[in-house]
MMTF fields as JSON, N, C-alpha, C and O atoms, coordinates in Angstrom:
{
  "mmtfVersion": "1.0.0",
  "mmtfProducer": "UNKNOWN",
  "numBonds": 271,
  "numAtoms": 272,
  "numGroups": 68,
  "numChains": 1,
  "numModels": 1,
  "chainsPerModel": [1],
  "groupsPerChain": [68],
  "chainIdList": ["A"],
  "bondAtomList": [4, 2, 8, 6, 12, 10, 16, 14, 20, 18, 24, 22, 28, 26, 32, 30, 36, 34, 40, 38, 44, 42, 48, 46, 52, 50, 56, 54, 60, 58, 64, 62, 68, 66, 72, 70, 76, 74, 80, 78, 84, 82, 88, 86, 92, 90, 96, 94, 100, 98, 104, 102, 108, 106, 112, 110, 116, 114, 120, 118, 124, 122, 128, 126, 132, 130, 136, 134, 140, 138, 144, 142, 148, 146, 152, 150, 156, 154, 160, 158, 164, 162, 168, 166, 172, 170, 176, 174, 180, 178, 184, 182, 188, 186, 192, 190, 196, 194, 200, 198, 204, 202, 208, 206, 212, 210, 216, 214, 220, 218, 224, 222, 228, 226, 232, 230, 236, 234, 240, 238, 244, 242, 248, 246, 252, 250, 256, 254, 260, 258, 264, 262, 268, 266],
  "bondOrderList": [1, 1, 1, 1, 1, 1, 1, 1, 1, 1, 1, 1, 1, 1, 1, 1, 1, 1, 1, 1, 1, 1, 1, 1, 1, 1, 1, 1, 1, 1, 1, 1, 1, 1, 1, 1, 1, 1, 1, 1, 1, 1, 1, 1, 1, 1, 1, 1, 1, 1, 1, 1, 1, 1, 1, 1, 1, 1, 1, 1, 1, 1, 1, 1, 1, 1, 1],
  "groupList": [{"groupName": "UNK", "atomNameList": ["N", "CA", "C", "O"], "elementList": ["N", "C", "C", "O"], "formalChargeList": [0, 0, 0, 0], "bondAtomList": [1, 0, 2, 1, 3, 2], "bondOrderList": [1, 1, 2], "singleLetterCode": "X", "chemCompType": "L-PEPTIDE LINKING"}],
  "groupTypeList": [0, 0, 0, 0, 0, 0, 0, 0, 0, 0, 0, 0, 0, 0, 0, 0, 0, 0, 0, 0, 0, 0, 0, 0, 0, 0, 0, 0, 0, 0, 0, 0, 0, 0, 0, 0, 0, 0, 0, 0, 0, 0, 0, 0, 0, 0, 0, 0, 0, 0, 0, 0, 0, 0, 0, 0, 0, 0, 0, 0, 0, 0, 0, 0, 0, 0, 0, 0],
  "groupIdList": [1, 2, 3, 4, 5, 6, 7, 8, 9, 10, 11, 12, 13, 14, 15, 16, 17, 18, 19, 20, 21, 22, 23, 24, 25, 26, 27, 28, 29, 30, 31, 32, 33, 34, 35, 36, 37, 38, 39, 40, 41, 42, 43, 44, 45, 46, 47, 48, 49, 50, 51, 52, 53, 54, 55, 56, 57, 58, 59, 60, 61, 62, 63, 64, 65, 66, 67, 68],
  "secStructList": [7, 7, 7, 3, 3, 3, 3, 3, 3, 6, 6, 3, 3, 3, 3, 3, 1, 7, 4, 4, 4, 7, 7, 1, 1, 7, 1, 3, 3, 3, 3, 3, 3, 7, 7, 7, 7, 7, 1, 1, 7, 7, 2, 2, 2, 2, 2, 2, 2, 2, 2, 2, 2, 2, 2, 2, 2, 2, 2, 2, 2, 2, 2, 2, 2, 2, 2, 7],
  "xCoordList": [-15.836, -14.926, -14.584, -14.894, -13.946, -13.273, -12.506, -12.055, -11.808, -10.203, -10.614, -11.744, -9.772, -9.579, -7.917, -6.93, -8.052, -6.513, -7.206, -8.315, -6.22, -6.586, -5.336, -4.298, -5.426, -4.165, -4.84, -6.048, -3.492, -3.342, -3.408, -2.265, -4.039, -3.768, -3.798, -4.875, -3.035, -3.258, -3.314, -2.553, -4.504, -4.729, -5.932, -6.862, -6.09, -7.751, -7.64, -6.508, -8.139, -7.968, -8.76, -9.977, -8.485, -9.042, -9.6, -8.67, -10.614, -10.552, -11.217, -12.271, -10.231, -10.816, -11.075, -10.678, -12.103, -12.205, -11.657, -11.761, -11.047, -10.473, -9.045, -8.994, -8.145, -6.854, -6.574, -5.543, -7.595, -7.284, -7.603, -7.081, -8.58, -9.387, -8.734, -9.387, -6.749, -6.065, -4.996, -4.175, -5.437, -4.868, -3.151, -2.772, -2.397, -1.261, -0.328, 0.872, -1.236, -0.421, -1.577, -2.795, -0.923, -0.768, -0.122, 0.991, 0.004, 1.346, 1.532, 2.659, 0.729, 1.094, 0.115, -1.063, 0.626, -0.63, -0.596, 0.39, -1.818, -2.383, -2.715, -2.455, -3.402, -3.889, -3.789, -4.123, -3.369, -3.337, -3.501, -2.537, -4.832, -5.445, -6.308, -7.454, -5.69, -6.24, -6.716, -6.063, -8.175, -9.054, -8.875, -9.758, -7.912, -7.305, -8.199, -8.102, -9.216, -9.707, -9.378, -8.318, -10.297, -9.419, -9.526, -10.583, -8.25, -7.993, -8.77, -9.553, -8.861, -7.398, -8.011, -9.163, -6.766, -7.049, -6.653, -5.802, -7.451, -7.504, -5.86, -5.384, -5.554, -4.245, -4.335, -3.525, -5.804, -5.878, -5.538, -4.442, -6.386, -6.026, -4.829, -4.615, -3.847, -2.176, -2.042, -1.846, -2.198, -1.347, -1.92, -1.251, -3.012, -3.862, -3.268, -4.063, -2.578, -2.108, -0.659, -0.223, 0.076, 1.098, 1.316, 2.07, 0.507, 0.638, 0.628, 1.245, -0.007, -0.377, 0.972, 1.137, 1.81, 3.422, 3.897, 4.118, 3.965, 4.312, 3.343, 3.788, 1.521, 1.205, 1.553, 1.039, 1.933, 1.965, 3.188, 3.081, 4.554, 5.3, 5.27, 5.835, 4.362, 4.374, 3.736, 4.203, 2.91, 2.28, 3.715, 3.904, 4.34, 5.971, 6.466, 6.8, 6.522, 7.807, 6.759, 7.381, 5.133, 4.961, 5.002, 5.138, 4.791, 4.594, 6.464, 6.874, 6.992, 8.892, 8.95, 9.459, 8.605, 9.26, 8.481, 8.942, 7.024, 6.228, 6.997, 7.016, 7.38, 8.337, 9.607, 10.111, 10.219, 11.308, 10.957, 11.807],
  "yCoordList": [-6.573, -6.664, -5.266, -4.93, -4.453, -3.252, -3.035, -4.082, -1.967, -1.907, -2.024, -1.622, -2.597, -2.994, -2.567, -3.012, -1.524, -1.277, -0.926, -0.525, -1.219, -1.668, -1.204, -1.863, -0.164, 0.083, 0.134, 0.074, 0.293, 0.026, 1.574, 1.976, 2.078, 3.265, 2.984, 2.542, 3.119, 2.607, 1.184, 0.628, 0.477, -0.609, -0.636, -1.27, 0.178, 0.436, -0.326, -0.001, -1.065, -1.203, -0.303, -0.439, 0.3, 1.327, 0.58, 0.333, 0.394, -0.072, 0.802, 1.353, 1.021, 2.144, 1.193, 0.031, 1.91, 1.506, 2.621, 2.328, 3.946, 4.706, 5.145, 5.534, 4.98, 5.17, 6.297, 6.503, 7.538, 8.986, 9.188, 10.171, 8.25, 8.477, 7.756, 7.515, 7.36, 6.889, 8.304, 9.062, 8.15, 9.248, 9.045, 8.222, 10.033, 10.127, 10.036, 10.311, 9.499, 9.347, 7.696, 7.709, 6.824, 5.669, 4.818, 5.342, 3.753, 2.815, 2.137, 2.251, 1.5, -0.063, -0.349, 0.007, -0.929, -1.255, -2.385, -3.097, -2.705, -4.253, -5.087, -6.268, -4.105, -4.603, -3.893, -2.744, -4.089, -2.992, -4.031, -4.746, -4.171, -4.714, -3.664, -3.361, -3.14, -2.267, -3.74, -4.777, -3.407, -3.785, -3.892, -3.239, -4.572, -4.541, -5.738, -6.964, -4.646, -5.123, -6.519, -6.659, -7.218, -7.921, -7.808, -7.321, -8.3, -8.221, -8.492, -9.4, -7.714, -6.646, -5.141, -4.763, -4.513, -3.547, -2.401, -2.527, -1.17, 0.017, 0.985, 1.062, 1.467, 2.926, 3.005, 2.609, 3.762, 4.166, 3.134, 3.193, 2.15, 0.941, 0.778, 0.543, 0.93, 0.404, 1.19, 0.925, 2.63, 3.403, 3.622, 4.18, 3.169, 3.2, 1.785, 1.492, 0.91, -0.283, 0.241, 0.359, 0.558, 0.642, 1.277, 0.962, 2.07, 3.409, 2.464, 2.697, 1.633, 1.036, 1.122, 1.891, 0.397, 0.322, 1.493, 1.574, 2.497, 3.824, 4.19, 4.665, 3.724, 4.402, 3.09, 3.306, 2.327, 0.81, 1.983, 2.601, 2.019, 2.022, 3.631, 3.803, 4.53, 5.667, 5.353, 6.21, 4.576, 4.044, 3.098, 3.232, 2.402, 2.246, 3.003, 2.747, 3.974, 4.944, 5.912, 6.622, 6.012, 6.659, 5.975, 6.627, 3.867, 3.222, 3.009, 2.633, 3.46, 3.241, 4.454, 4.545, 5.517, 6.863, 6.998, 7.49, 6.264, 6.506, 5.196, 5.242, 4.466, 3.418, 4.128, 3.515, 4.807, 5.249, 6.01, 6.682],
  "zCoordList": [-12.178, -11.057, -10.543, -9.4, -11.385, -10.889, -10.343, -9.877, -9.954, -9.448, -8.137, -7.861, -7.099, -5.6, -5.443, -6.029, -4.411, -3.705, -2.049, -1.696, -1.454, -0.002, 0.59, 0.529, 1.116, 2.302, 3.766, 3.993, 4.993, 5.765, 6.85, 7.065, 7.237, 8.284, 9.82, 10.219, 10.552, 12.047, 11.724, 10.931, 12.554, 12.435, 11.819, 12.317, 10.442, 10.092, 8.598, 8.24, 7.661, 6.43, 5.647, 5.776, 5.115, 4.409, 2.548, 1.779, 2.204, 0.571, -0.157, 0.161, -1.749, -2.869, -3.697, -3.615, -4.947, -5.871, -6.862, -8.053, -6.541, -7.642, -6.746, -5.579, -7.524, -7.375, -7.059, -6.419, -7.502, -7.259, -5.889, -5.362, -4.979, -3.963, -2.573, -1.557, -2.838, -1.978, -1.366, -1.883, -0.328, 0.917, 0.267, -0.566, 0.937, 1.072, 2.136, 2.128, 3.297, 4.946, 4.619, 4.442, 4.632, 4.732, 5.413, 5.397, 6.082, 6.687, 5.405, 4.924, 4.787, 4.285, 2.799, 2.821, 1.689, 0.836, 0.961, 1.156, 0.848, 1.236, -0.001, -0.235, -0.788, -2.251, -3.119, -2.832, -4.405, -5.189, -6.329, -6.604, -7.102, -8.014, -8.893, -8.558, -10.019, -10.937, -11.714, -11.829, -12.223, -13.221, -14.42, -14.976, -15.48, -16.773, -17.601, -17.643, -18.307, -19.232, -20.418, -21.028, -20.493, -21.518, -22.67, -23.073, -23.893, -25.079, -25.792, -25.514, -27.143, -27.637, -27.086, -26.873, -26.966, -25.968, -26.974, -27.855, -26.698, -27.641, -26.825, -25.692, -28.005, -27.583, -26.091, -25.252, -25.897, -24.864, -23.906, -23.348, -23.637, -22.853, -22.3, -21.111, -23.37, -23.442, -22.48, -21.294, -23.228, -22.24, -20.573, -19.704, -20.411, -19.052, -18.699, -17.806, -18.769, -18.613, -18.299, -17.154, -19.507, -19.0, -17.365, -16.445, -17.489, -15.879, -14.526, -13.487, -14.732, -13.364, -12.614, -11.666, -13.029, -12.395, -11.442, -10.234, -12.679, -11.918, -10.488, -9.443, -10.85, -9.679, -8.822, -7.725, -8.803, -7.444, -6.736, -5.677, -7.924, -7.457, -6.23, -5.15, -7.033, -6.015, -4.681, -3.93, -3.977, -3.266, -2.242, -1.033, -2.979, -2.642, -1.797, -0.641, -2.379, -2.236, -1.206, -0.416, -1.138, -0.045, 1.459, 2.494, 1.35, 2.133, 3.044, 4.142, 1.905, 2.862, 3.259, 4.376, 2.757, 3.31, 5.043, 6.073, 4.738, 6.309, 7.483, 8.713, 6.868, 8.038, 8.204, 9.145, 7.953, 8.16, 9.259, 9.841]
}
């Protein structure tokens, strides 16, 4: 499958498959589907699991600050 995140620029949909490879002038995220392996999942895993949140939520916080 692989990770799918999909934002919004203008009226353009823009789609990544690496999280590092999403711009920072954005309008809108459309999709944000990281690829989470299934169980049982190694250290590493966890902690590459846990993260997802933080990056949705920075994607958040860049998609309200550009509507304002």
């Amino acid at each position: 499958m692989g990770h799918r995140f999909v934002i919004m620029r203008g009226n353009i949909l823009d789609e990544y498959d690496l999280y590092e490879d999403i711009p920072d002038d954005f309008d809108h995220v459309i999709e944000f589907l990281p690829e989470i392996p299934p169980g049982p999942h190694t250290q590493e895993q966890h902690e590459e699991i846990d993260g997802w949140n933080d990056k949705f939520l920075r994607l958040v916080r860049i998609e309200r600050a550009r509507s304002r």
